[in-house]
PALUMMI-387871 format. One record per residue (C-alpha): residue number from 1; residue in one letter; y, z negated, x negated. Coordinates in steps of 0.5 Angstrom, whole numbers. Each point is the difference from the previous one (the first is absolute). Last residue first. Layout:
% residues N
{num=NUM | residuo=a | y=Y | z=Z | x=X}
...
This chain:
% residues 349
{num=349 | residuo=x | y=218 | z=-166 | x=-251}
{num=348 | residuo=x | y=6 | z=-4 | x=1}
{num=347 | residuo=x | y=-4 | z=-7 | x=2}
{num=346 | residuo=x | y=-2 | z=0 | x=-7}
{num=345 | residuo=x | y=1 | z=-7 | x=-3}
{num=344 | residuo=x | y=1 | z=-3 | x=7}
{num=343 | residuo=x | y=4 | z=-7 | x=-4}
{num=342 | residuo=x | y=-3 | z=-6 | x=1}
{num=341 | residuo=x | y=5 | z=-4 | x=-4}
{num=340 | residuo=x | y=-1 | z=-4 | x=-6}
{num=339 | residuo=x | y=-5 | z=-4 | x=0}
{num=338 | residuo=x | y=0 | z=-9 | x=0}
{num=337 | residuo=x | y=4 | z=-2 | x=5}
{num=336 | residuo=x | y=-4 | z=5 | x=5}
{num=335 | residuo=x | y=-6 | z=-4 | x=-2}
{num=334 | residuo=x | y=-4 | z=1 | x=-6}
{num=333 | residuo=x | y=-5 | z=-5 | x=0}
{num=332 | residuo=x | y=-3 | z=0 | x=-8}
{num=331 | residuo=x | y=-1 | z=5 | x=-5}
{num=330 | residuo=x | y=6 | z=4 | x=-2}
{num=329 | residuo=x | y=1 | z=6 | x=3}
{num=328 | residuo=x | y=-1 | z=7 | x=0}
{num=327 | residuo=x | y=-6 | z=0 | x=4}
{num=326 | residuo=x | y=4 | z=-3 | x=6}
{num=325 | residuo=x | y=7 | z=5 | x=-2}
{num=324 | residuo=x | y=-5 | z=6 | x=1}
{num=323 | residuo=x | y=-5 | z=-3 | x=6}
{num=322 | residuo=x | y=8 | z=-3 | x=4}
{num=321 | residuo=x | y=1 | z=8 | x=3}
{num=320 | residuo=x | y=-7 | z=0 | x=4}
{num=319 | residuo=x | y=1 | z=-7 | x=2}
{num=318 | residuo=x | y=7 | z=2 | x=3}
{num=317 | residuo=x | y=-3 | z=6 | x=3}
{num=316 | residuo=x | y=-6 | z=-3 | x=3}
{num=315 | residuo=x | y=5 | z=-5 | x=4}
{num=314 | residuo=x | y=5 | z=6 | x=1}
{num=313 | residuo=x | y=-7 | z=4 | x=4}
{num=312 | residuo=x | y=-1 | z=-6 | x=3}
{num=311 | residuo=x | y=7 | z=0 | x=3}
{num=310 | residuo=x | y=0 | z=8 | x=2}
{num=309 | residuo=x | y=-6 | z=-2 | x=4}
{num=308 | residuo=x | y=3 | z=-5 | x=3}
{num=307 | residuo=x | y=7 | z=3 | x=2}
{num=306 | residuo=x | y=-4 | z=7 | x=3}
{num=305 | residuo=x | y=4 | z=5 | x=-1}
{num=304 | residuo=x | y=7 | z=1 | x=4}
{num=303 | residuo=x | y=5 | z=3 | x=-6}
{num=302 | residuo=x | y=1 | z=-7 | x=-1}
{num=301 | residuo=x | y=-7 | z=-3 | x=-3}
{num=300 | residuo=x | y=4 | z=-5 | x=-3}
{num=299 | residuo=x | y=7 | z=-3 | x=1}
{num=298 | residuo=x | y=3 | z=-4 | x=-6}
{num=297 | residuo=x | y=7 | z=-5 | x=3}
{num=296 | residuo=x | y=3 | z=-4 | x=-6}
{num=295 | residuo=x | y=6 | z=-5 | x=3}
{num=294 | residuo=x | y=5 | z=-4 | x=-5}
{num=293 | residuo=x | y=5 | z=-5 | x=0}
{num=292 | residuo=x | y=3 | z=0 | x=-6}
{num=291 | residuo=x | y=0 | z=-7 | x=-1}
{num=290 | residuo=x | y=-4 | z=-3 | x=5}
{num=289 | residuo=x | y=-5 | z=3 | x=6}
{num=288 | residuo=x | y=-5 | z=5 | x=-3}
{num=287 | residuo=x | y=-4 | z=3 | x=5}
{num=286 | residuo=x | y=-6 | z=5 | x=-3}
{num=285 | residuo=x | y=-3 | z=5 | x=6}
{num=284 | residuo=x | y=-7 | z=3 | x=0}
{num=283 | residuo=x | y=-3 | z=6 | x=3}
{num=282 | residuo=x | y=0 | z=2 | x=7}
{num=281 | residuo=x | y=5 | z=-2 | x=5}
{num=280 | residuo=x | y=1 | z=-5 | x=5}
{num=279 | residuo=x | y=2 | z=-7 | x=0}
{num=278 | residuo=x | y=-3 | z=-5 | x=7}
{num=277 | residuo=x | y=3 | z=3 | x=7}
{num=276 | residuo=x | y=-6 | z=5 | x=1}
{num=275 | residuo=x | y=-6 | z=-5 | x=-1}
{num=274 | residuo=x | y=-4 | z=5 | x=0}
{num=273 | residuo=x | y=2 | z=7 | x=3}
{num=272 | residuo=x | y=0 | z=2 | x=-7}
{num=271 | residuo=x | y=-7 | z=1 | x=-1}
{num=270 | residuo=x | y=-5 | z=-6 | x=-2}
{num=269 | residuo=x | y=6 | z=-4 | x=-3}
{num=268 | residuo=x | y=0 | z=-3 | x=-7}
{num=267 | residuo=x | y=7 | z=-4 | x=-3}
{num=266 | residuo=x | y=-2 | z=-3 | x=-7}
{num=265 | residuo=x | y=5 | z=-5 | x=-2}
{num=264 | residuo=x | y=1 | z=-2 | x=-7}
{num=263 | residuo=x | y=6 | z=-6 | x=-1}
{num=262 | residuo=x | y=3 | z=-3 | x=-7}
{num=261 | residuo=x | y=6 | z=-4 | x=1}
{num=260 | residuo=x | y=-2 | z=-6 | x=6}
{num=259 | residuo=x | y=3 | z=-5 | x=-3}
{num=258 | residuo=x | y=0 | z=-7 | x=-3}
{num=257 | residuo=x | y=1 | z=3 | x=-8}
{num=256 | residuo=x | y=-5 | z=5 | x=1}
{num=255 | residuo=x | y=-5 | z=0 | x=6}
{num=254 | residuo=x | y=-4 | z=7 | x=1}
{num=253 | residuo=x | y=-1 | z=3 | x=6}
{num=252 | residuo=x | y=-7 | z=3 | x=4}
{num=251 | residuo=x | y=1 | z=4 | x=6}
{num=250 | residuo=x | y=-4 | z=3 | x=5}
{num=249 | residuo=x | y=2 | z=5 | x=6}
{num=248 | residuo=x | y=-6 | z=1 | x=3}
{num=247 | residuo=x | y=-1 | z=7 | x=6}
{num=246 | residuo=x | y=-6 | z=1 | x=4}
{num=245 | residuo=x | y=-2 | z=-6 | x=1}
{num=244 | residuo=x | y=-5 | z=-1 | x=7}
{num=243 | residuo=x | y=2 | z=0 | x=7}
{num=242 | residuo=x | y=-2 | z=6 | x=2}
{num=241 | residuo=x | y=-6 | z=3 | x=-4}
{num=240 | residuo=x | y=2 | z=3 | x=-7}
{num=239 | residuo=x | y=-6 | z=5 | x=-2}
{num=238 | residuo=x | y=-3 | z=3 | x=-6}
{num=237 | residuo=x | y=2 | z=2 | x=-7}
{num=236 | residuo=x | y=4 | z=6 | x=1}
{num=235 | residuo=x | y=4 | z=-3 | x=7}
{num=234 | residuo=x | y=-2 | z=-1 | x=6}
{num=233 | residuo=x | y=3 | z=-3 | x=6}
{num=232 | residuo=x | y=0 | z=-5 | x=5}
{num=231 | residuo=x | y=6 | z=-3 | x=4}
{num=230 | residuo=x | y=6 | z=-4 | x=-1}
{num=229 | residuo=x | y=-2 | z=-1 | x=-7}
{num=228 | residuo=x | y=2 | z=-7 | x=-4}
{num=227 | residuo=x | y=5 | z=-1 | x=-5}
{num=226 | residuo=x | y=-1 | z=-5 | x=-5}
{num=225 | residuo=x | y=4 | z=-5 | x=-5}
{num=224 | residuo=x | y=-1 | z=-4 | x=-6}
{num=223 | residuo=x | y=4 | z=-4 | x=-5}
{num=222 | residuo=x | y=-2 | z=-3 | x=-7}
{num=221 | residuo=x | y=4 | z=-4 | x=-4}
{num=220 | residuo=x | y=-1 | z=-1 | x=-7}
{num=219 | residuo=x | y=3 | z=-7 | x=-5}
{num=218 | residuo=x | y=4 | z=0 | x=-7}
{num=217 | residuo=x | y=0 | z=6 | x=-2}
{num=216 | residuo=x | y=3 | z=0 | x=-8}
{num=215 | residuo=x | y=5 | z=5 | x=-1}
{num=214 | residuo=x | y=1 | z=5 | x=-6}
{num=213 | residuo=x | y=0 | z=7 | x=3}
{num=212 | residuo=x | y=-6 | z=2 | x=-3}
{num=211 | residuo=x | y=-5 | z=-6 | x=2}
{num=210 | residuo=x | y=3 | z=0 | x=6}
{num=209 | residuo=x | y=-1 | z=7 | x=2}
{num=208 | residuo=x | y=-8 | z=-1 | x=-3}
{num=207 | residuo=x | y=0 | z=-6 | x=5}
{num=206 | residuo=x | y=2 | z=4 | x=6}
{num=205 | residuo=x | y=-4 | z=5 | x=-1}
{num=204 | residuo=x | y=-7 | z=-4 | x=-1}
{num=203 | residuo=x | y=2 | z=-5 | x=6}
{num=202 | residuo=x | y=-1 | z=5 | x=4}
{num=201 | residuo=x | y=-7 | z=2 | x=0}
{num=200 | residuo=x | y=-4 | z=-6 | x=-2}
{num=199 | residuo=x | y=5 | z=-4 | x=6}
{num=198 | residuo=x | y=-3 | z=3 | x=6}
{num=197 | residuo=x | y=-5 | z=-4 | x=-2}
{num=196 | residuo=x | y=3 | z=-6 | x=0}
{num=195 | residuo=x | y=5 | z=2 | x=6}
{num=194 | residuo=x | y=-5 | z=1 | x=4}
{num=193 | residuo=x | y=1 | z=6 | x=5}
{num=192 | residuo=x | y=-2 | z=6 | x=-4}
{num=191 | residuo=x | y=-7 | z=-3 | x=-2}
{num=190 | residuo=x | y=-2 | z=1 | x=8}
{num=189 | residuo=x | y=1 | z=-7 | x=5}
{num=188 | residuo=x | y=1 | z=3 | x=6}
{num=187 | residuo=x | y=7 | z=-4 | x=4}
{num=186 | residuo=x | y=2 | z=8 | x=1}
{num=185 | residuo=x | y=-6 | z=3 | x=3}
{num=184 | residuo=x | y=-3 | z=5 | x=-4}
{num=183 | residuo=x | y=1 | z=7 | x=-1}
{num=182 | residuo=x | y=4 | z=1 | x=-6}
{num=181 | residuo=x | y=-3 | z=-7 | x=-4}
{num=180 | residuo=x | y=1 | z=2 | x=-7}
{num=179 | residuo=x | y=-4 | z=-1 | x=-3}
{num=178 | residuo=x | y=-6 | z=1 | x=4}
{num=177 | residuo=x | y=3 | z=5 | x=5}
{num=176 | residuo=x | y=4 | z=4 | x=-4}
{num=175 | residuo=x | y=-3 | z=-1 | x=-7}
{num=174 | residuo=x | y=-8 | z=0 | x=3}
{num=173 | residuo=x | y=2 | z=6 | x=3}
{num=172 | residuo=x | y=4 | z=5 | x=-4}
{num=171 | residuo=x | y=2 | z=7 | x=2}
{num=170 | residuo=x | y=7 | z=-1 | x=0}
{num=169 | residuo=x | y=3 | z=4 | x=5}
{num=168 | residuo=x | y=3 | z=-5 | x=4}
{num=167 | residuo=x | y=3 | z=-3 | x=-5}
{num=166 | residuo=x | y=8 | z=0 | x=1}
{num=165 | residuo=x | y=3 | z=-4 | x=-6}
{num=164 | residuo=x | y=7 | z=-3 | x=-2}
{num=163 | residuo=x | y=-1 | z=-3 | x=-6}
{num=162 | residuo=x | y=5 | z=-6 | x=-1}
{num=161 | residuo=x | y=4 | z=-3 | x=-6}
{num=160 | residuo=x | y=5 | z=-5 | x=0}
{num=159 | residuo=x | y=4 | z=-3 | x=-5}
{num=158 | residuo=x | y=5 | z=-6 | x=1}
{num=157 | residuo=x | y=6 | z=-2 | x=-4}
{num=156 | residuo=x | y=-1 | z=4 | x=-7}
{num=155 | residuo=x | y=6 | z=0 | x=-5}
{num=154 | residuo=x | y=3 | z=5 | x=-5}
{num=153 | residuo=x | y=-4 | z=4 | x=3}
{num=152 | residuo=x | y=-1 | z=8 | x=-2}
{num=151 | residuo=x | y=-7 | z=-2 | x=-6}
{num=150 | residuo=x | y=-3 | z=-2 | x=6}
{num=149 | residuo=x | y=-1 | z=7 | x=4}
{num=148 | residuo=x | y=-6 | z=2 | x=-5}
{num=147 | residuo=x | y=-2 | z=-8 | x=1}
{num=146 | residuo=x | y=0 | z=1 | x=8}
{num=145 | residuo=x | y=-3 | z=8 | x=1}
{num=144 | residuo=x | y=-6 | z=-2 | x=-6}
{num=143 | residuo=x | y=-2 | z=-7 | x=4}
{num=142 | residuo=x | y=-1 | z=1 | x=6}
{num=141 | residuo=x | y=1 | z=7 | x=3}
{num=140 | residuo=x | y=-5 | z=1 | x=-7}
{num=139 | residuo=x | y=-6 | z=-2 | x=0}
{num=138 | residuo=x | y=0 | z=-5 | x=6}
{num=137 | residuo=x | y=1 | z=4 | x=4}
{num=136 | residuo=x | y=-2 | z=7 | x=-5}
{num=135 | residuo=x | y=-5 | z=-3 | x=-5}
{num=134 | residuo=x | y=-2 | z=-2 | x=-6}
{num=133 | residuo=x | y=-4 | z=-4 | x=-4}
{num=132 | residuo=x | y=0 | z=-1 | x=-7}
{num=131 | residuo=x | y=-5 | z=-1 | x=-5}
{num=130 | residuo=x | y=-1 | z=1 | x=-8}
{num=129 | residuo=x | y=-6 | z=1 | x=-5}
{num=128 | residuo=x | y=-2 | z=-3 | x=-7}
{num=127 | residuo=x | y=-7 | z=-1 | x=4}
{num=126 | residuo=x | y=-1 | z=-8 | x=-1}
{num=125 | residuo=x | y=8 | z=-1 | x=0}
{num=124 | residuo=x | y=0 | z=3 | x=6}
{num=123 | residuo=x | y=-5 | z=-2 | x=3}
{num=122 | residuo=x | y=3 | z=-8 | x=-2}
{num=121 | residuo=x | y=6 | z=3 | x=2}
{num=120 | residuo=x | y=-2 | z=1 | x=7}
{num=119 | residuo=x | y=-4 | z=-6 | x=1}
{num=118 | residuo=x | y=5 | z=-5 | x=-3}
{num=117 | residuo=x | y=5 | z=2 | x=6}
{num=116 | residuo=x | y=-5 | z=0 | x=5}
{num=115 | residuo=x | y=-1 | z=-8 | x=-2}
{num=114 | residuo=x | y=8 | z=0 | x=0}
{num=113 | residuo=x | y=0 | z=1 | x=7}
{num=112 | residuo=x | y=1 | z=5 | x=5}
{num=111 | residuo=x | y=7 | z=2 | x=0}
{num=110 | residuo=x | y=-1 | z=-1 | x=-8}
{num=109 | residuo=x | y=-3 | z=8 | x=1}
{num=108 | residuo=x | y=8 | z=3 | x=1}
{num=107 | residuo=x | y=-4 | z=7 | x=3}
{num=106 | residuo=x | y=-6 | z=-3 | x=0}
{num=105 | residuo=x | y=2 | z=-4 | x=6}
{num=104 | residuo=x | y=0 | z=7 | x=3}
{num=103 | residuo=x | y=-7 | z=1 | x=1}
{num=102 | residuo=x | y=-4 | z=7 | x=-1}
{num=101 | residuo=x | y=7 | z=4 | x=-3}
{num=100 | residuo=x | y=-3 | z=0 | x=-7}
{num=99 | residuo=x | y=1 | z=2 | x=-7}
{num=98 | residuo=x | y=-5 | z=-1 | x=-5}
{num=97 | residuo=x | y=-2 | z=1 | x=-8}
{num=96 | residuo=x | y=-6 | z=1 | x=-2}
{num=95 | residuo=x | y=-4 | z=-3 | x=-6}
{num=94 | residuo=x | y=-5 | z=-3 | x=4}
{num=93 | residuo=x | y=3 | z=-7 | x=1}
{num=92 | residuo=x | y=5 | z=3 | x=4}
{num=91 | residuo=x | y=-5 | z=3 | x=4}
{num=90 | residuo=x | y=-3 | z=-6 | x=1}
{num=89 | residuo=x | y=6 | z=-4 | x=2}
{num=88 | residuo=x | y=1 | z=5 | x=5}
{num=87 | residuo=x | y=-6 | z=0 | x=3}
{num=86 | residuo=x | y=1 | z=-8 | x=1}
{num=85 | residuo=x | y=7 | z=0 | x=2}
{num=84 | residuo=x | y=-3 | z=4 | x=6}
{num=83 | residuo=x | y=-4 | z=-5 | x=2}
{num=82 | residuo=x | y=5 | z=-5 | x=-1}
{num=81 | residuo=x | y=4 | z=5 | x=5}
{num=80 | residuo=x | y=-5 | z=1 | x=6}
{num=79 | residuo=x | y=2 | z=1 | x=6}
{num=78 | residuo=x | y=7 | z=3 | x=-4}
{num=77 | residuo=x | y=-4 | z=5 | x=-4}
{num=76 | residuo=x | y=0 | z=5 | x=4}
{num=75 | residuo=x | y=-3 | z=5 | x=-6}
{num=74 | residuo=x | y=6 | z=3 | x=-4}
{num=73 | residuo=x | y=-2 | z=-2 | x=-9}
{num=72 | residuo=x | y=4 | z=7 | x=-3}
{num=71 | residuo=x | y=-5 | z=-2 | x=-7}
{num=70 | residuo=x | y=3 | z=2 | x=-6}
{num=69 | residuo=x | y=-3 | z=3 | x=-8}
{num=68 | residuo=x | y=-5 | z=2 | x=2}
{num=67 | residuo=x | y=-8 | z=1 | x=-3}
{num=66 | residuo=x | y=-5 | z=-2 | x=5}
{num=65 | residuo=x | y=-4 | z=-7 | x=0}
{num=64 | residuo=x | y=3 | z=-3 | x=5}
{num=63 | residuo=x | y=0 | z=5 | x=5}
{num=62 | residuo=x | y=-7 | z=0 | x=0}
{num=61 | residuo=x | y=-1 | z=-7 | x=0}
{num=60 | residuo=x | y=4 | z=0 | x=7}
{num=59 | residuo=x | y=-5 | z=5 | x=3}
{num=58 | residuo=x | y=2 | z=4 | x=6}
{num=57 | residuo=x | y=2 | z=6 | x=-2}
{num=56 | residuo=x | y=4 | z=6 | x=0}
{num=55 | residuo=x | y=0 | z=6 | x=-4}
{num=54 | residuo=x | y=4 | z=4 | x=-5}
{num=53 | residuo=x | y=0 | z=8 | x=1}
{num=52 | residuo=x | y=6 | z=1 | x=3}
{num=51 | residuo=x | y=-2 | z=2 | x=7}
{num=50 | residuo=x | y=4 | z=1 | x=6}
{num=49 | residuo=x | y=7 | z=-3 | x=1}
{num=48 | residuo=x | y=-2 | z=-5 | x=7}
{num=47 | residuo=x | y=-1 | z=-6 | x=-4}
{num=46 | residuo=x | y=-8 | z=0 | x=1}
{num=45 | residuo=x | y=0 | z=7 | x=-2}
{num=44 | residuo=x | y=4 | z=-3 | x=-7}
{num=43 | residuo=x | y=-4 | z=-5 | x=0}
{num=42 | residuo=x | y=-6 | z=5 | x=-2}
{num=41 | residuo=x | y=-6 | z=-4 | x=5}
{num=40 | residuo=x | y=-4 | z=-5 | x=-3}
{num=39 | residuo=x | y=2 | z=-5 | x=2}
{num=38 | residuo=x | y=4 | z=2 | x=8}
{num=37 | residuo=x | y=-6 | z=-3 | x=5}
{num=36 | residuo=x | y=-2 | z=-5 | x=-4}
{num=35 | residuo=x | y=7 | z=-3 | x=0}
{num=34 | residuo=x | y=4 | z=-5 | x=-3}
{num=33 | residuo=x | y=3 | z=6 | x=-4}
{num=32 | residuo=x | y=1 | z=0 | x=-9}
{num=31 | residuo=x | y=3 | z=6 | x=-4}
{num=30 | residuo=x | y=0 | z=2 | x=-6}
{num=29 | residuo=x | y=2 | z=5 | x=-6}
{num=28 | residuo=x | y=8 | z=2 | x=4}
{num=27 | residuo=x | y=4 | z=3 | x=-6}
{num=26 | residuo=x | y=7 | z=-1 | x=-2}
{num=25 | residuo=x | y=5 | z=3 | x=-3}
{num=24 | residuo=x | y=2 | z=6 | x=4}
{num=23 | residuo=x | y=-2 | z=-4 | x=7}
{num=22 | residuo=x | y=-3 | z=4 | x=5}
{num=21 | residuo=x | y=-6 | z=-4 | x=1}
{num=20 | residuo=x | y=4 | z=-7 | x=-2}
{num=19 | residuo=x | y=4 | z=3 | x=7}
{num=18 | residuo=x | y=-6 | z=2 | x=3}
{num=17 | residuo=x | y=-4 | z=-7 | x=-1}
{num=16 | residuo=x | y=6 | z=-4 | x=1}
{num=15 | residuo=x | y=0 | z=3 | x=6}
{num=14 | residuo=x | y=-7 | z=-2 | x=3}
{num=13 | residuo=x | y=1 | z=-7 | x=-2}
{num=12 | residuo=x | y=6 | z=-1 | x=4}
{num=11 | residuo=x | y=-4 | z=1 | x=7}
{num=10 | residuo=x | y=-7 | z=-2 | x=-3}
{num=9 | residuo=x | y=-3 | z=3 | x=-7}
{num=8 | residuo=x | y=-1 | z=-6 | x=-3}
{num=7 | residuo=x | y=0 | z=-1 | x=-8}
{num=6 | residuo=x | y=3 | z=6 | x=-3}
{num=5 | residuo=x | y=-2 | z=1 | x=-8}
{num=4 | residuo=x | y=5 | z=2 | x=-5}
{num=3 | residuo=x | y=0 | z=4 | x=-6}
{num=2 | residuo=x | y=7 | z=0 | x=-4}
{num=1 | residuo=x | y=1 | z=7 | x=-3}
């Protein structure tokens, strides 16, 4: 029985906890919020599960100084990221291993520099502990899909994955509205436009892509458009004024070789009215162009259940599924191309 501590109990957060809950071998033993409202309280209750008996709180100290074996790390983490990397480093220096979907540079950590590199394994080495980072997209759609899809290929042209996602449910505001620029005008200067920033999130895949496919970058490219509402509406974390985004396209593309080969997409409309003639769908496409030519489609939420939701919930899981392979590991950074595949141990009951 493997002991793990929830670090976050926010939209992913809360489903971690009641998988890891629900878990055969694994036992939830702490959990840290944010909140003077929620420390203290059961996590369970805080979660929407009821009691469990284990309760939350605010102190860091405390959560540093439990007996775990893994830290499912899930605070918003991409304001703050050098932050993040901080709690991070002083779990891992405690003797716990960690898994993350707070910053999704982490997921290929050289994306932000050697300098972050040098801090996650020195911790590791301090604590004789391991750290992944997780996700869904990037996590999985980007990074996963492509290199299980690799091994068919004799040659690789051009590799194009896009999210398509409607997140008028999401129930975020400082990640809509701050972040991402949702309710802006469209010259606004928010994180998502600038191509640097932008970058921390993107750069990760596509670099841990080409690590494992053998390529060297050359250069990235970044692109971003926006649709603008019609007319004013509301959506679960506010509203959308006319005028303002109300859906983004934005793109990141690896150079190899004097071409554009590795390209990410996010394709996000606030309903499905928004920008109707741009690709729509829920889920995530792969389009190989070379030899064979190939195109993967995943749908999710497809019996109509909120995509948003089912996507956090996927987020959680992965990380969920990653703490056996993670503590069983060897210590040191241990991204895709380190573990075996995460696999849903369990899933049939």
């Amino acid at each position: 029985m493997l002991r793990v501590i929830q670090w976050a109990t926010g939209s992913v957060g809360k489903h971690a906890v009641a998988a890891v809950h629900a878990h055969r071998d694994l036992e939830l033993v702490g959990a840290l919020v944010y909140s003077d409202a929620k420390a203290g309280r059961d996590v369970g209750d805080i979660c929407g599960i009821g009691d469990i008996g284990v309760a939350a709180t605010a102190d860091r100290d405390e959560i540093v100084a439990l007996d775990a074996d893994c830290v499912l790390y899930m605070p918003q983490g991409e304001m703050n990221p050098m932050g993040a990397v901080d709690d991070i480093c002083r779990l891992l220096a405690s003797g716990k291993n960690v898994v993350s979907t707070a910053v999704t540079g982490l997921i290929y950590p050289l994306s932000m520099g050697q300098r972050v590199v040098d801090k996650l394994e020195a911790a590791c080495a301090q604590g004789s502990s391991s750290f992944h980072a997780t996700g869904i997209e990037p996590g999985w759609a980007a990074e996963v899909l492509p290199l299980t899809m690799s091994g068919l290929f004799q040659r690789i042209d051009t590799l194009l994955v896009q999210e398509l996602m409607d997140y008028s449910t999401y129930d975020s505001p400082e990640m809509m509205f701050d972040i991402m620029g949702f309710g802006k005008r469209p010259d606004e200067a928010v994180p998502m436009a600038d191509p640097a920033l932008a970058g921390l999130t993107f750069k990760a895949p596509l670099m841990l892509l080409a690590d494992g496919l053998g390529a060297t970058i050359d250069d990235f490219v970044f692109d971003r458009q926006v649709a603008v509402a019609a007319e004013a509406f509301d959506i679960k974390s506010g509203r959308i004024e006319a005028g303002t985004v109300s859906a983004q396209r934005f793109s990141y593309t690896a150079v190899v070789n004097g071409r554009p080969a590795l390209t990410i997409e996010h394709i996000t409309r606030l309903g499905d009215d928004q920008a109707p003639d741009w690709p729509a769908g829920r889920g995530w496409h792969v389009t190989v162009e070379g030899n064979p030519s190939m195109e993967l489609r995943s749908c999710i939420a497809t019996y109509g259940e909120d995509e948003t939701e089912q996507g956090c919930l996927g987020t959680a899981m992965h990380a969920v599924h990653a703490i056996a392979p993670v503590c069983a590991a060897a210590p040191g950074i241990r991204t895709f191309l380190d573990l075996p595949m995460i696999a849903g141990r369990g899933v049939l009951g």
